[in-house]
Backbone as ProteinMPNN parsed JSONL, in Angstrom:
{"seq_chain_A": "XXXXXXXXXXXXXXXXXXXXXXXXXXXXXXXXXXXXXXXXXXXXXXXXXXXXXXXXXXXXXXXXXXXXXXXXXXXXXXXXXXXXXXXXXXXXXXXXXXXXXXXXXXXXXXXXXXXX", "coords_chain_A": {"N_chain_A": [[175.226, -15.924, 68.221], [175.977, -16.275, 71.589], [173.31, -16.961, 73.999], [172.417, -15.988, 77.178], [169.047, -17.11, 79.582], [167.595, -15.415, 82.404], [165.969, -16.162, 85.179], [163.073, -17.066, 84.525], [160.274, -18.48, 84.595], [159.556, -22.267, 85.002], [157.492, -23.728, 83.119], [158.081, -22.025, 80.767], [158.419, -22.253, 77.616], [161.596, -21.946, 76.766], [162.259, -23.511, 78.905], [161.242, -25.693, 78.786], [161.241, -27.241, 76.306], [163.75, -28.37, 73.957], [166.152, -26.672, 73.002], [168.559, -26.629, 70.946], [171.683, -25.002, 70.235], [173.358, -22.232, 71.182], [172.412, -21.178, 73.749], [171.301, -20.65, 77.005], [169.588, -21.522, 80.423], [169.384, -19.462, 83.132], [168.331, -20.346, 86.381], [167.308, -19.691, 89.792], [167.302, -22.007, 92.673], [166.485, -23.789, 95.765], [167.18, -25.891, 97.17], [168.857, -28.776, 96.458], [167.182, -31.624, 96.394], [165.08, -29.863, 95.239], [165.727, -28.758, 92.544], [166.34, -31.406, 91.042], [163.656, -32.409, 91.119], [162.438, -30.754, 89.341], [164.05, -30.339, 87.146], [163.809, -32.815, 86.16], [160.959, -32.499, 85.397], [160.532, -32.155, 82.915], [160.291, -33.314, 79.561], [161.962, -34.082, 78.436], [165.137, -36.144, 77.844], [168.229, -35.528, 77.123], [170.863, -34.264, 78.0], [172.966, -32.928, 80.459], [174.172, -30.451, 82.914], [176.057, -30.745, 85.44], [177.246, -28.283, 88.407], [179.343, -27.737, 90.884], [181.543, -27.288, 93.607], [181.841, -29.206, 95.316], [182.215, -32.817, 94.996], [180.953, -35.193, 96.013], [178.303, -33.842, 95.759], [178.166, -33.587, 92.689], [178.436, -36.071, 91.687], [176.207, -37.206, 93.438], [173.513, -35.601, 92.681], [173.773, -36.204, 89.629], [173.225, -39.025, 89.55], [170.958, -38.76, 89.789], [169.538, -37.623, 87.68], [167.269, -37.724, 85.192], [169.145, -38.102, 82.579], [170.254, -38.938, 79.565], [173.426, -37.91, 79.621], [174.952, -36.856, 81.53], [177.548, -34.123, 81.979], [179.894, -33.009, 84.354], [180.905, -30.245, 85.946], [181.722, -29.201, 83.65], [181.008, -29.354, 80.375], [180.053, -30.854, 77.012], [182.113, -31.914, 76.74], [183.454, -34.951, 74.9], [183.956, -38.051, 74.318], [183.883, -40.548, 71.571], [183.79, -43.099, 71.696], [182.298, -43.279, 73.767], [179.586, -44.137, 75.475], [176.238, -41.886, 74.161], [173.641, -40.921, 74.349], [169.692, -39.945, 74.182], [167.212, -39.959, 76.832], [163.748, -40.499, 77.645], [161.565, -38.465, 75.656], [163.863, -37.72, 74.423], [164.818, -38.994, 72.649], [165.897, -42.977, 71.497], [167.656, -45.586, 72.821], [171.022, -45.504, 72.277], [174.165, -43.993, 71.073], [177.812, -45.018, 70.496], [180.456, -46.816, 70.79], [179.817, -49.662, 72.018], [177.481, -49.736, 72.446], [176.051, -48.776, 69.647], [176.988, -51.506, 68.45], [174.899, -53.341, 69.887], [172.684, -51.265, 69.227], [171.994, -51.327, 66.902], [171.527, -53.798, 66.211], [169.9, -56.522, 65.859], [168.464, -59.178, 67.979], [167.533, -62.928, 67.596], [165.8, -64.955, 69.022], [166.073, -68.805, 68.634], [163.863, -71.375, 69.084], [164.004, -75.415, 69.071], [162.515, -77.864, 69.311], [163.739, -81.367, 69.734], [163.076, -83.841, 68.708], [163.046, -87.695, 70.53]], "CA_chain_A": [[175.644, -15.274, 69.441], [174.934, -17.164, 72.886], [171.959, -16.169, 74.262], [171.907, -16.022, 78.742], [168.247, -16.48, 79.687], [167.364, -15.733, 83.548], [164.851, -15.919, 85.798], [162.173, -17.176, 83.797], [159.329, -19.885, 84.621], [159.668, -23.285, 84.294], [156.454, -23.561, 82.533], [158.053, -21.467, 79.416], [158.964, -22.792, 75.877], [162.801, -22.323, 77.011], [162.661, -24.233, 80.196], [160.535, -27.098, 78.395], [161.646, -27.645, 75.204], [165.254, -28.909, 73.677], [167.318, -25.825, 72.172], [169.679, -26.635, 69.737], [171.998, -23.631, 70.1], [174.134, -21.514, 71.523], [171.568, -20.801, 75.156], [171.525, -21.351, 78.184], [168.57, -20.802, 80.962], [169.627, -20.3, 84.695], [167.056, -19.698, 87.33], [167.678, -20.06, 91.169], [166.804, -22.998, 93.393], [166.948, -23.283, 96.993], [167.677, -27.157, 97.815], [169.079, -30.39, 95.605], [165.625, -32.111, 95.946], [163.704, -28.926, 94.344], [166.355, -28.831, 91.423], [166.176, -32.417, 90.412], [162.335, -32.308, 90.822], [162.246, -29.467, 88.512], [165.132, -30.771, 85.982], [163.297, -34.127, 85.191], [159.85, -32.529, 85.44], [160.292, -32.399, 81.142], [159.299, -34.483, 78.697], [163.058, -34.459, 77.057], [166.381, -36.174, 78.454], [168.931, -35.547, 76.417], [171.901, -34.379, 78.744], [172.411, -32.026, 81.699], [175.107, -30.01, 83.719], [176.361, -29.771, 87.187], [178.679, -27.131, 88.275], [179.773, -28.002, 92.018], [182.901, -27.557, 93.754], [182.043, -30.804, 95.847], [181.742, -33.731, 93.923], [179.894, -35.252, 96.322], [177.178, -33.204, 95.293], [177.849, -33.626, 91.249], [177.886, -37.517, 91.788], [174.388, -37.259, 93.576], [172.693, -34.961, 91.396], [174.035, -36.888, 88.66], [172.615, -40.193, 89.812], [169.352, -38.553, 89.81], [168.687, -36.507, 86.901], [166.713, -38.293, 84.246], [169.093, -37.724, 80.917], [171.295, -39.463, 78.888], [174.881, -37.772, 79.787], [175.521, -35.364, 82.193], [178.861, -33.765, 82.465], [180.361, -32.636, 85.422], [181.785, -28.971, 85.662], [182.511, -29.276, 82.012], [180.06, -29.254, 78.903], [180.33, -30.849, 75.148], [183.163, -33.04, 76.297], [182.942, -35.934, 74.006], [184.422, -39.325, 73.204], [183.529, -41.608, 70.428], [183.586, -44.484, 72.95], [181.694, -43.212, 75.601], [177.807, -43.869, 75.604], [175.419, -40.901, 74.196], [171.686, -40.555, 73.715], [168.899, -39.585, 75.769], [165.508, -40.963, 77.293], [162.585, -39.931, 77.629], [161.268, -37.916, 74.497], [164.726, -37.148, 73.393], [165.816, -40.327, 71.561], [165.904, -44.204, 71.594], [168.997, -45.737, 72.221], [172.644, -44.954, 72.608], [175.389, -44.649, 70.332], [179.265, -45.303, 71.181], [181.226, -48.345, 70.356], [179.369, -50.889, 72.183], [176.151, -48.953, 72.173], [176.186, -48.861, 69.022], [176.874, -52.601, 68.266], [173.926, -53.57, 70.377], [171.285, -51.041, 69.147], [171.978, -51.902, 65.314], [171.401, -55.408, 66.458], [168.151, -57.293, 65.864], [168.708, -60.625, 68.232], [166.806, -63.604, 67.568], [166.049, -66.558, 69.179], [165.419, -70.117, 67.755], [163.924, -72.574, 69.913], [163.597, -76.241, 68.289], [161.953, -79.163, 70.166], [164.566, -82.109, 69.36], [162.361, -85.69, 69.092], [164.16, -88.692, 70.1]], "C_chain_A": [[175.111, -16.058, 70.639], [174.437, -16.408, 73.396], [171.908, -16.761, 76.366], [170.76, -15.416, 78.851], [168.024, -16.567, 81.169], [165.963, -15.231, 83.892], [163.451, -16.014, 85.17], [161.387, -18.445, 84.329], [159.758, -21.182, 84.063], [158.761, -23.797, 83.496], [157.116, -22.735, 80.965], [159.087, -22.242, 78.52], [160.739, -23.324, 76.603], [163.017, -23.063, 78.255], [162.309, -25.786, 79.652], [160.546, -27.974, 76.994], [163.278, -28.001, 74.934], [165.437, -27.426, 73.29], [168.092, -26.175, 71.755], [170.247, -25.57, 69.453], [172.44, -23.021, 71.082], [173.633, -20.651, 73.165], [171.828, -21.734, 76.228], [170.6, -20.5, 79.335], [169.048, -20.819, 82.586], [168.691, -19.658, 85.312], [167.386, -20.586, 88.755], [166.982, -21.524, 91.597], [167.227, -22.647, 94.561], [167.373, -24.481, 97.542], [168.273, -28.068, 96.5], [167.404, -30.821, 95.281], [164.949, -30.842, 94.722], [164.697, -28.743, 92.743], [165.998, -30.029, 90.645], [164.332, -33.004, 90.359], [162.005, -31.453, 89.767], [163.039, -29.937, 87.113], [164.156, -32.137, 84.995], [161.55, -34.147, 85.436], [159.464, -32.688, 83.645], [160.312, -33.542, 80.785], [160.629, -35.285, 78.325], [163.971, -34.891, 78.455], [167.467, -36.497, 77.975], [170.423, -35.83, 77.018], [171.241, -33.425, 79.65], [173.919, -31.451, 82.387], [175.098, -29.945, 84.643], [177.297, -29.509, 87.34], [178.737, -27.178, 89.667], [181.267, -27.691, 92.385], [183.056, -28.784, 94.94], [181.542, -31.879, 94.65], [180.995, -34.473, 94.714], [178.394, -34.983, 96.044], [176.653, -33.312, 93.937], [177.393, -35.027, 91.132], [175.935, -37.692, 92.122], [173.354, -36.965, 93.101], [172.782, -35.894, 89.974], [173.265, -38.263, 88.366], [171.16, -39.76, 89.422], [168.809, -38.37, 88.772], [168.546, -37.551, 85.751], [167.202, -37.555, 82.862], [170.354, -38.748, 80.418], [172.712, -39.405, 79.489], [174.491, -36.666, 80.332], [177.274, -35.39, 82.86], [178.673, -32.234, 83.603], [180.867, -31.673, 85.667], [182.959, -28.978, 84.37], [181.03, -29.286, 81.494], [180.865, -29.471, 77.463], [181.52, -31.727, 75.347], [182.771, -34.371, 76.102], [183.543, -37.025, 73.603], [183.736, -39.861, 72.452], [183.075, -42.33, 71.069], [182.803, -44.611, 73.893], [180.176, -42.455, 74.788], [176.934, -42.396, 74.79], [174.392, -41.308, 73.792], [170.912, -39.963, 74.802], [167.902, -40.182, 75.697], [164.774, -40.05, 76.745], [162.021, -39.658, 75.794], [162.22, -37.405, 73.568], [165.604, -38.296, 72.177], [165.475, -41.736, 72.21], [167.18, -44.658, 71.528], [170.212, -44.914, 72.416], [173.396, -45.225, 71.675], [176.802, -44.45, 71.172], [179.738, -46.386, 70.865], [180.265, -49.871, 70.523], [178.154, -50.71, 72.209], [175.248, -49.155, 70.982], [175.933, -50.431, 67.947], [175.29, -53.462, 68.747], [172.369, -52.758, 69.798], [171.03, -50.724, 67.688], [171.834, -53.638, 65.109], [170.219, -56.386, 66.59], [168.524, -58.764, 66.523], [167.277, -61.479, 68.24], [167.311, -64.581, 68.31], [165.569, -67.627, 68.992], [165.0, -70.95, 68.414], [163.01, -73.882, 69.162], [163.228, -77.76, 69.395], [162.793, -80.64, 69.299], [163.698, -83.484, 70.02], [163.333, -86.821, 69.33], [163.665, -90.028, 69.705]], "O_chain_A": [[173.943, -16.445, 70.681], [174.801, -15.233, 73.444], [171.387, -17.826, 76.698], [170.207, -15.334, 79.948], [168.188, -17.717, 81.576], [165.177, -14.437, 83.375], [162.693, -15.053, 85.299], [162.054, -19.471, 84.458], [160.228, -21.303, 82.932], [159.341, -24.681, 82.866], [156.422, -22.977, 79.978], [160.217, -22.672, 78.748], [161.096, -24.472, 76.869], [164.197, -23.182, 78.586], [162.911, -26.808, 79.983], [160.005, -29.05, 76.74], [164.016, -27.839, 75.906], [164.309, -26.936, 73.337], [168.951, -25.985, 72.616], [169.738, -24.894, 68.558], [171.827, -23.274, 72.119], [174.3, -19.74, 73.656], [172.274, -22.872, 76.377], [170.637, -19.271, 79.4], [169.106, -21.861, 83.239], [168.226, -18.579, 84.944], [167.64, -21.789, 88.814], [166.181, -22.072, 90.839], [167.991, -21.709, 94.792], [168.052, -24.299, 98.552], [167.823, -27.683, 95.421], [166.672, -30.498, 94.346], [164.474, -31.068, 93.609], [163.971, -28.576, 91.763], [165.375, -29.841, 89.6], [163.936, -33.898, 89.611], [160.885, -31.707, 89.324], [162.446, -29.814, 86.041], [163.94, -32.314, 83.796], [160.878, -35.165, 85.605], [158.433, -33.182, 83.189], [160.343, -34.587, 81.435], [160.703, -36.477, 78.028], [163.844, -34.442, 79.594], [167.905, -37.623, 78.21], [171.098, -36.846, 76.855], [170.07, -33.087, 79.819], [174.84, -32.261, 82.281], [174.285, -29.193, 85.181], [178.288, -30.02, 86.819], [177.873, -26.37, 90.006], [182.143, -27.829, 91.531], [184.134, -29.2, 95.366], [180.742, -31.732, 93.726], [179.922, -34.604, 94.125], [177.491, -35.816, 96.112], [175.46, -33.241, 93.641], [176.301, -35.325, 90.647], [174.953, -38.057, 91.474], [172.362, -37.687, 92.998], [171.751, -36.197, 89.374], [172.793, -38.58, 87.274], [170.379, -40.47, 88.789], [167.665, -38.795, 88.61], [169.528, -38.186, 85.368], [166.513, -36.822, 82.153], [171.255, -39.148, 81.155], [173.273, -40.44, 79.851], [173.868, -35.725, 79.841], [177.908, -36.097, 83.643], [177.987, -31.217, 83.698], [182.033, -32.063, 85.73], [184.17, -28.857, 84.19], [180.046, -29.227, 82.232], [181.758, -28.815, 76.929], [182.007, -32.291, 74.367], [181.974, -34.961, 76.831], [183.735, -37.073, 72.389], [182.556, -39.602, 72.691], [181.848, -42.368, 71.158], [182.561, -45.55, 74.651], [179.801, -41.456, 74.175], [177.579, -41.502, 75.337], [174.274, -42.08, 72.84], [171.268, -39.599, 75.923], [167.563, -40.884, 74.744], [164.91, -39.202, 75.864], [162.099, -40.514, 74.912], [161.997, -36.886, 72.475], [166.512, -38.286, 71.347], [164.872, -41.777, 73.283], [167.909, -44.39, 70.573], [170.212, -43.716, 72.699], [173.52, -46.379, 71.263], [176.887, -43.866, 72.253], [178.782, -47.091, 70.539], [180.046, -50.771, 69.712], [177.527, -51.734, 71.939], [174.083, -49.55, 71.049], [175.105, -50.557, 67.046], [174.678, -54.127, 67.911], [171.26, -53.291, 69.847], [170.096, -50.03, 67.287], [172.002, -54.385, 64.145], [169.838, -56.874, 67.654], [168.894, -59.609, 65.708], [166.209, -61.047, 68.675], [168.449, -65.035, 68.428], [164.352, -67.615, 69.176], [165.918, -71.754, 68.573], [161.853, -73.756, 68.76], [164.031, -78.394, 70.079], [162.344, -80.899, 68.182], [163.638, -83.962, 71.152], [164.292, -86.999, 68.579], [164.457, -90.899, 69.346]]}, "name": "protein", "num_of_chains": 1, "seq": "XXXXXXXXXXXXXXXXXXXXXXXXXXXXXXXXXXXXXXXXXXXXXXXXXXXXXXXXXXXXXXXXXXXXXXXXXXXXXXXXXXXXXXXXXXXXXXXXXXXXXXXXXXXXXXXXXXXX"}
């Protein structure tokens, strides 16, 4: 069943931990700055939502927030192709096509001193 939790501390379990599952925590703000101070005060950066009716506003927030993928007045939409992972404490790495190629990729390099 999804679970709406409000008005709760950012300091608690559900504000500071991942959920895996069907929740979702909203709790007021009063500016941009104090949101994105607050958003990437955790450990984890998996993804993230913004729900705007300027995009102005989703772009900027977006730029800011320390996670992997954030979608834009949407959630869970998903290509194959297109980038995912997150920082911080939530993962290493990105998969996606070219993502993918690159972080299954051990490069070496050989350097040989040629006598003449």
């Amino acid at each position: 069943m999804p679970t709406v939790i409000t008005n709760i501390a950012d300091v608690s379990d559900c504000m500071q931990e991942e959920i895996f599952g069907p929740v979702v925590c909203i709790v007021p703000f009063e500016t941009e700055e104090e949101v994105i101070i607050r958003a990437n005060s955790v450990k984890y950066g998996l993804c993230a939502s913004v729900w705007s009716e300027n995009l102005a506003v989703t772009h900027r927030v977006a730029q800011q927030l320390e996670v992997g993928t954030v979608w834009c007045n949407c959630w869970l939409i998903r290509d194959l192709n297109m980038p995912f992972g997150g920082i911080k404490a939530s993962g290493v790495g990105f998969e996606g096509l070219k993502e993918s190629f690159e972080f299954y990729t051990n490069s070496k390099c050989i350097c040989v001193k040629i006598y003449e």
